[in-house]
VMD Tcl script that builds the backbone (N, CA, C; Angstrom):
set m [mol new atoms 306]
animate dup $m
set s [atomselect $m all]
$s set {name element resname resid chain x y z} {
  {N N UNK 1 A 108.335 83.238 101.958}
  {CA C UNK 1 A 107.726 82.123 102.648}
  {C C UNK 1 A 106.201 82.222 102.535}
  {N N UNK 2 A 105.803 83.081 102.955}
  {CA C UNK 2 A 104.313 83.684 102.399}
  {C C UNK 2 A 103.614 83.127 101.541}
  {N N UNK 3 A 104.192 83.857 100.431}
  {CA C UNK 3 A 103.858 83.574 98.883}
  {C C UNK 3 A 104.085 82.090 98.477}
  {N N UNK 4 A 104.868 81.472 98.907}
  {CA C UNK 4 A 104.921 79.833 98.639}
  {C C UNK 4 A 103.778 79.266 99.810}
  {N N UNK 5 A 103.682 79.649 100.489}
  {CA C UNK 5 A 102.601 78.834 101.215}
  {C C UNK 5 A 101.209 78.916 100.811}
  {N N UNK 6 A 101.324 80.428 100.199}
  {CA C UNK 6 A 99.856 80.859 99.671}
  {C C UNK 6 A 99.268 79.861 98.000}
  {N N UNK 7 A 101.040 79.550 97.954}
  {CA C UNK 7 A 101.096 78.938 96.584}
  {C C UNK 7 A 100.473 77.505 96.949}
  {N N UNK 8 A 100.553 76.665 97.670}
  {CA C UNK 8 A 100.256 75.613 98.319}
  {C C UNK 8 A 99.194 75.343 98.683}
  {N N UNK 9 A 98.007 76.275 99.072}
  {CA C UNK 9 A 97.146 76.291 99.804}
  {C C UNK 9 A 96.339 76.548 98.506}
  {N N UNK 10 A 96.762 77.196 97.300}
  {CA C UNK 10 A 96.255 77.697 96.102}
  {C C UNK 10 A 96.714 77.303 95.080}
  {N N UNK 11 A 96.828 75.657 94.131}
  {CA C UNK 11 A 97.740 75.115 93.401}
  {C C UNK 11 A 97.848 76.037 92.552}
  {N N UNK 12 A 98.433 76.423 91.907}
  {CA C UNK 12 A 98.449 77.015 90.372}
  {C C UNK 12 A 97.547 75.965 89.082}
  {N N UNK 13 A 97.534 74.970 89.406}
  {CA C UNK 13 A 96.999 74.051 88.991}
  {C C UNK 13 A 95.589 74.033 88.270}
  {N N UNK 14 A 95.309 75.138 89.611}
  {CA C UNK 14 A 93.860 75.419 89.433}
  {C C UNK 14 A 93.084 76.536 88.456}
  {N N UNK 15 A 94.647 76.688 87.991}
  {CA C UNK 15 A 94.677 78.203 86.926}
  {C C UNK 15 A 93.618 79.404 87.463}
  {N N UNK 16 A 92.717 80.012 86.717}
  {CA C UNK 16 A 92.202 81.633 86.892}
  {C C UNK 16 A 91.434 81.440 88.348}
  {N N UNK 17 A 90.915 80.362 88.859}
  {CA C UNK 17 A 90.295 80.233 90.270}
  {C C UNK 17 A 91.718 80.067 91.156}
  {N N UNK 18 A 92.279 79.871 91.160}
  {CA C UNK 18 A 93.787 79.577 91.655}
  {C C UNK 18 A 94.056 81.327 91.800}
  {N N UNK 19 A 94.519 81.802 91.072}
  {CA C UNK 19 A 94.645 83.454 91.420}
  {C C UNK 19 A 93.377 83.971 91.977}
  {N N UNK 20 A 92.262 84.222 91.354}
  {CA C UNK 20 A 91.094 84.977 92.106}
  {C C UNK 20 A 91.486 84.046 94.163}
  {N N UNK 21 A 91.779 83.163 93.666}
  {CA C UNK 21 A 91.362 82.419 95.396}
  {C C UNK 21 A 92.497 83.233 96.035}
  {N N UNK 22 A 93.962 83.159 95.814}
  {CA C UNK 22 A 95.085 84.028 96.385}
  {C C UNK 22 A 94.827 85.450 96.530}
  {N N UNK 23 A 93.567 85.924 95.453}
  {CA C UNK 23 A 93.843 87.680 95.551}
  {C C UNK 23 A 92.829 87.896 96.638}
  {N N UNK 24 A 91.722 87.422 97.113}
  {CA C UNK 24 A 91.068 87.342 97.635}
  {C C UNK 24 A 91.277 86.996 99.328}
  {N N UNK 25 A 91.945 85.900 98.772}
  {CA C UNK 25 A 92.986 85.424 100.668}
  {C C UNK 25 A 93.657 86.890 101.436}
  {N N UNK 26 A 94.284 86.886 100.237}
  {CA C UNK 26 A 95.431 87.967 100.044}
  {C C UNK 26 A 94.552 89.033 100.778}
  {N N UNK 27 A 94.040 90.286 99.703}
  {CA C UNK 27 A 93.039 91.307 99.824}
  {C C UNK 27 A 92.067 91.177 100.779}
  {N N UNK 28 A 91.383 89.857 101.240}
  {CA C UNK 28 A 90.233 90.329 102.176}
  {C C UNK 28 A 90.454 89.646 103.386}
  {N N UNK 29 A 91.522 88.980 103.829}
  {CA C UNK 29 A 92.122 88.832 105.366}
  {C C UNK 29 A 93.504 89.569 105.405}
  {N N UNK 30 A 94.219 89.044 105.026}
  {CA C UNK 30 A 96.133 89.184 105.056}
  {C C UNK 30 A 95.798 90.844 105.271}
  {N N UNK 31 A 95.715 91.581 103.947}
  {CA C UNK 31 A 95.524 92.577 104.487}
  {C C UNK 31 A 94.922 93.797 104.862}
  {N N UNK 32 A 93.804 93.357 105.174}
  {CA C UNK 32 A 93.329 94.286 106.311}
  {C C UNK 32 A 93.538 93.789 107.756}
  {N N UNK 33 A 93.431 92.874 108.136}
  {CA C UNK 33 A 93.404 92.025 109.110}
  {C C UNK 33 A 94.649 92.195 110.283}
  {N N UNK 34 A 96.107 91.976 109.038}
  {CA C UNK 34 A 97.083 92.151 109.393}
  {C C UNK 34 A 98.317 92.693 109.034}
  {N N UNK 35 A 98.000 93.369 107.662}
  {CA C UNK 35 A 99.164 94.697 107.130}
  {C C UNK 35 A 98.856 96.070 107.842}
  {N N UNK 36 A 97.585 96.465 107.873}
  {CA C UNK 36 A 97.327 97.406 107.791}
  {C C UNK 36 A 97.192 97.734 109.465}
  {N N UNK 37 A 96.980 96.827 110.220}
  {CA C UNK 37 A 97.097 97.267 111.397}
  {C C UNK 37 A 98.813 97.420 112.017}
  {N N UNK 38 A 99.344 96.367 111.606}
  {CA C UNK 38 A 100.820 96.409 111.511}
  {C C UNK 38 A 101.356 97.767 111.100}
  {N N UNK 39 A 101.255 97.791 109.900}
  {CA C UNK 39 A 101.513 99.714 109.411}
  {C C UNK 39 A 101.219 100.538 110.084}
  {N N UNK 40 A 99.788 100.555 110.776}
  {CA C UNK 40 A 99.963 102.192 111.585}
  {C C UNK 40 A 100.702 101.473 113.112}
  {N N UNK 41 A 100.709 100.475 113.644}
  {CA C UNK 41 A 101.627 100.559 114.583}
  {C C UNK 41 A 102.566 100.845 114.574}
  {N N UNK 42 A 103.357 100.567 113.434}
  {CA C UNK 42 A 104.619 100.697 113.107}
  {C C UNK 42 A 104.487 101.917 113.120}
  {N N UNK 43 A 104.015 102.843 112.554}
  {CA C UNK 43 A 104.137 103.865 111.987}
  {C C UNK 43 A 104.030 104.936 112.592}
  {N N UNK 44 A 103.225 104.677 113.810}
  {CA C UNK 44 A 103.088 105.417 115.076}
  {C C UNK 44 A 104.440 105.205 115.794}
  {N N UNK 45 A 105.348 104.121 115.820}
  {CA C UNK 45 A 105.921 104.158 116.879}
  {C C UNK 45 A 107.063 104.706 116.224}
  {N N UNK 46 A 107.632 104.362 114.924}
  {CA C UNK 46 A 108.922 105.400 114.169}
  {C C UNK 46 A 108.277 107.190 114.888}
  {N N UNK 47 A 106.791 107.166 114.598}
  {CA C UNK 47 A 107.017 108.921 114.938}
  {C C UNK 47 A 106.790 109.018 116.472}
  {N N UNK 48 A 106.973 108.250 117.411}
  {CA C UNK 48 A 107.196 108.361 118.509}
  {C C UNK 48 A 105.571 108.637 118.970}
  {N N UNK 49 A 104.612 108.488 118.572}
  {CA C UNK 49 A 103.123 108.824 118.644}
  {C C UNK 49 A 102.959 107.481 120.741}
  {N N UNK 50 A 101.583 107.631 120.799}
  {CA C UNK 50 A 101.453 107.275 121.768}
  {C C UNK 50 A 100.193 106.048 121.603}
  {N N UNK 51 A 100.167 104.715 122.140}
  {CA C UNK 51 A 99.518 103.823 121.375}
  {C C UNK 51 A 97.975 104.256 121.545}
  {N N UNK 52 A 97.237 105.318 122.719}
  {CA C UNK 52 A 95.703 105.733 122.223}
  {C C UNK 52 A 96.332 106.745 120.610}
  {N N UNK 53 A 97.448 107.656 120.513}
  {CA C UNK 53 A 97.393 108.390 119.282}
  {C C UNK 53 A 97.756 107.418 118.242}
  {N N UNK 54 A 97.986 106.203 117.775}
  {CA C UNK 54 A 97.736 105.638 117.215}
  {C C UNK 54 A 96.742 104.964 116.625}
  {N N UNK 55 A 96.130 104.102 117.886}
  {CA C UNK 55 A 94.814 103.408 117.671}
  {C C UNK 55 A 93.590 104.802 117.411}
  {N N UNK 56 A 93.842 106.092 117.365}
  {CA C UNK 56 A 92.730 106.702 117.372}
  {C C UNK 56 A 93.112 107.094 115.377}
  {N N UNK 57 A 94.200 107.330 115.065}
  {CA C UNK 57 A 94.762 107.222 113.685}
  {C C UNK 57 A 94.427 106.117 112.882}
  {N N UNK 58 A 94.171 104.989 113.529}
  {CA C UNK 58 A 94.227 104.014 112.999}
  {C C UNK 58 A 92.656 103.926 112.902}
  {N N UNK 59 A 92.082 103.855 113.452}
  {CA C UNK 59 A 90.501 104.655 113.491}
  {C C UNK 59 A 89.749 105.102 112.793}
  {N N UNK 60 A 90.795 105.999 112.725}
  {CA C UNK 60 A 90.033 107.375 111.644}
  {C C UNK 60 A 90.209 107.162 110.659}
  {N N UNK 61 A 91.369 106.134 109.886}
  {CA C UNK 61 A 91.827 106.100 108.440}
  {C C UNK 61 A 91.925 104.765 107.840}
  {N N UNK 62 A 91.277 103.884 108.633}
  {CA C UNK 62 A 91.168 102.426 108.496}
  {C C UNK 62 A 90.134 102.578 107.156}
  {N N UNK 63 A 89.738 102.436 106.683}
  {CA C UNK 63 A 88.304 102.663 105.870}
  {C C UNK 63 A 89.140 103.109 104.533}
  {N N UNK 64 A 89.506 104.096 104.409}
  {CA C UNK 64 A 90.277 104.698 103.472}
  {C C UNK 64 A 91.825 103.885 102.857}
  {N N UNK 65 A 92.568 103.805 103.911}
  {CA C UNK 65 A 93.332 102.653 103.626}
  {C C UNK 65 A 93.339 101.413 103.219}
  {N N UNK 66 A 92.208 100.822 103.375}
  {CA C UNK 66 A 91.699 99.374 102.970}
  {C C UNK 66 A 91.425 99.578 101.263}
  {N N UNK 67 A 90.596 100.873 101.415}
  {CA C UNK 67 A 89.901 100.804 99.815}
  {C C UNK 67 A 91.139 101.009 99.370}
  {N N UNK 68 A 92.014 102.219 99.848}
  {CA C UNK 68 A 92.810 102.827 98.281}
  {C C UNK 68 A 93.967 101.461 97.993}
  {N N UNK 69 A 93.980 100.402 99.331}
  {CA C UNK 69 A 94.826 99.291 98.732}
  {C C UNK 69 A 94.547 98.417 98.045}
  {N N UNK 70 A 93.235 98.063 98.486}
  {CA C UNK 70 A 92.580 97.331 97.362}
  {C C UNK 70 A 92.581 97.670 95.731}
  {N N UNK 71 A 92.004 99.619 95.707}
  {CA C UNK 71 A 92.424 99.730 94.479}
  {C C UNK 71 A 93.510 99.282 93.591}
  {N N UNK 72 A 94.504 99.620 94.837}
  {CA C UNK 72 A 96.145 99.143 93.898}
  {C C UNK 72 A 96.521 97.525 93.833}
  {N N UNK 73 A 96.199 97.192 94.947}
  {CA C UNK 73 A 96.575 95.524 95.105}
  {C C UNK 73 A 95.643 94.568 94.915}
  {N N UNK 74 A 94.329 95.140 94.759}
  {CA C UNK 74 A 93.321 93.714 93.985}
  {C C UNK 74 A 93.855 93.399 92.718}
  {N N UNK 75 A 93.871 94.243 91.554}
  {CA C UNK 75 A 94.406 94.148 89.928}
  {C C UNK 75 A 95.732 93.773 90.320}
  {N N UNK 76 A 96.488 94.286 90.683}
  {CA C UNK 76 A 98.377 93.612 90.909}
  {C C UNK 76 A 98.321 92.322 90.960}
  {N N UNK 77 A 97.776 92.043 92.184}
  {CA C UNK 77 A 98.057 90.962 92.803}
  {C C UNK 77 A 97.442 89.465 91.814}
  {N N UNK 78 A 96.086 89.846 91.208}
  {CA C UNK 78 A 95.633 88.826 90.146}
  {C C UNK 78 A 96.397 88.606 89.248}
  {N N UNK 79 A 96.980 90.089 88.938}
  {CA C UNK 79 A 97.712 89.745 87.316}
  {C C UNK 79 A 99.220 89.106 88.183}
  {N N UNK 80 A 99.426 88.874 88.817}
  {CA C UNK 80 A 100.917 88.296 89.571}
  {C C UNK 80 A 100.417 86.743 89.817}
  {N N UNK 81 A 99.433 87.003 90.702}
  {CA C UNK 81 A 98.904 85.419 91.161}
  {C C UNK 81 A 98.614 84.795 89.786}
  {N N UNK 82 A 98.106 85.178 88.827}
  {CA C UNK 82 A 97.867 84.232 87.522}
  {C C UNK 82 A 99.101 84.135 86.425}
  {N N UNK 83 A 99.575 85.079 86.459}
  {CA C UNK 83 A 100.660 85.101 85.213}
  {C C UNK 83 A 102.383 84.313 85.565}
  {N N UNK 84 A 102.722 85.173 87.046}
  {CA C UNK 84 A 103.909 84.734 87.279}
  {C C UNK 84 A 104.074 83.480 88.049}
  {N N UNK 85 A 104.983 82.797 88.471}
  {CA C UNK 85 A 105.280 81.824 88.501}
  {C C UNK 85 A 105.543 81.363 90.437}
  {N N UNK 86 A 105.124 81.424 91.354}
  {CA C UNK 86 A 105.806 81.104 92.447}
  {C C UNK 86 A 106.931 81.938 93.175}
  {N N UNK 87 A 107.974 81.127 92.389}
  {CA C UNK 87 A 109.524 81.600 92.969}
  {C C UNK 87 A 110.157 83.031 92.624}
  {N N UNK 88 A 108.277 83.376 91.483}
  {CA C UNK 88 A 109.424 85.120 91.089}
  {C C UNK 88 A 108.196 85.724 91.878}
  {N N UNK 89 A 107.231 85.423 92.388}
  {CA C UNK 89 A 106.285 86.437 92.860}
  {C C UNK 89 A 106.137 87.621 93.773}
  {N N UNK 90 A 107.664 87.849 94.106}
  {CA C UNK 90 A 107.696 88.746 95.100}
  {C C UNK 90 A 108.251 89.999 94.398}
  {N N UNK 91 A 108.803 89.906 93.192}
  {CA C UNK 91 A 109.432 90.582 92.255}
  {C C UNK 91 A 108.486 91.469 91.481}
  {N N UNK 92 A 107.381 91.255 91.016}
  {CA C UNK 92 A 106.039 91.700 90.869}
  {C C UNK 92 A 105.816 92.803 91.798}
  {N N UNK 93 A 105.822 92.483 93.012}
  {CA C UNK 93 A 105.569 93.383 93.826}
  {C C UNK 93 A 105.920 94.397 93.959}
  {N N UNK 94 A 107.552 94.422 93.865}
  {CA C UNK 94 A 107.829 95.359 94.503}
  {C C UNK 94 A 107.327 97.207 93.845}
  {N N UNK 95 A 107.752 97.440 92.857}
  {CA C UNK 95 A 106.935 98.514 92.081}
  {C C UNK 95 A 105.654 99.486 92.798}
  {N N UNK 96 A 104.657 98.227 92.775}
  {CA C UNK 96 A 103.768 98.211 93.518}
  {C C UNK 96 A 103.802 98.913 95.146}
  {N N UNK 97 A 104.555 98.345 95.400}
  {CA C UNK 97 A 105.038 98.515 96.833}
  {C C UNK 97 A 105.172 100.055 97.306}
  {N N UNK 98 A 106.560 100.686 96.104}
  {CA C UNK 98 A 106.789 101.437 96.225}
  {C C UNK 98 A 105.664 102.732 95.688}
  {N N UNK 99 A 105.098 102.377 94.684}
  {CA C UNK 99 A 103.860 103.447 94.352}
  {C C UNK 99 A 102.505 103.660 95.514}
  {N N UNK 100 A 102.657 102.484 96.162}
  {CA C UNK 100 A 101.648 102.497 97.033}
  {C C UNK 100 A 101.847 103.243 98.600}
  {N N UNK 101 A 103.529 103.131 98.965}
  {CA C UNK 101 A 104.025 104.289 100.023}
  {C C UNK 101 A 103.925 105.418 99.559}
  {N N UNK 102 A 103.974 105.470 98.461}
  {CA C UNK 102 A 104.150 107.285 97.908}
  {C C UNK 102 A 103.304 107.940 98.278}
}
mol reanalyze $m
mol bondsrecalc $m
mol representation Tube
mol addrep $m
């Protein structure tokens, strides 16, 4: 649902400004804004952590997490937003996904 809305808001139409505009949406709100805070909540609460030992985790490693995703998901996400098509764009991802929990 995401990714089609992002598609909408970003014709393809618009070809190579059309992706830079999605990787950018993508990368400099979506997520920092709201993956990454999502993740350490989450992530605190699977290890049973306490929400100051979270937010103080989340703190300390916010900075670091942003860049090393960007590293991985600025280039992904362009070469996905420009090349693939909409309805497969989540398929792209996943790879990604998984190299980036590791």
């Amino acid at each position: 649902v995401y990714l089609a809305r992002l598609g909408a808001m970003f014709p393809a139409s618009a070809g190579l400004r059309s992706a830079l505009a999605k990787t950018f949406f993508n990368q400099l709100l979506v997520a920092p804004m709201l993956f990454v805070p999502i993740f350490f909540v989450t992530n605190g609460a699977v290890r049973g952590w306490s929400a100051e030992r979270t937010r103080v985790q989340l703190q300390a490693e916010y900075v670091s997490t942003v860049l090393t995703m960007w590293a991985i998901w600025f280039p992904s996400n362009f070469v996905m937003f420009a090349l693939v098509p909409v309805p497969h764009q989540v398929l792209p991802g996943h790879p990604n996904q998984v190299a980036g929990c590791a």
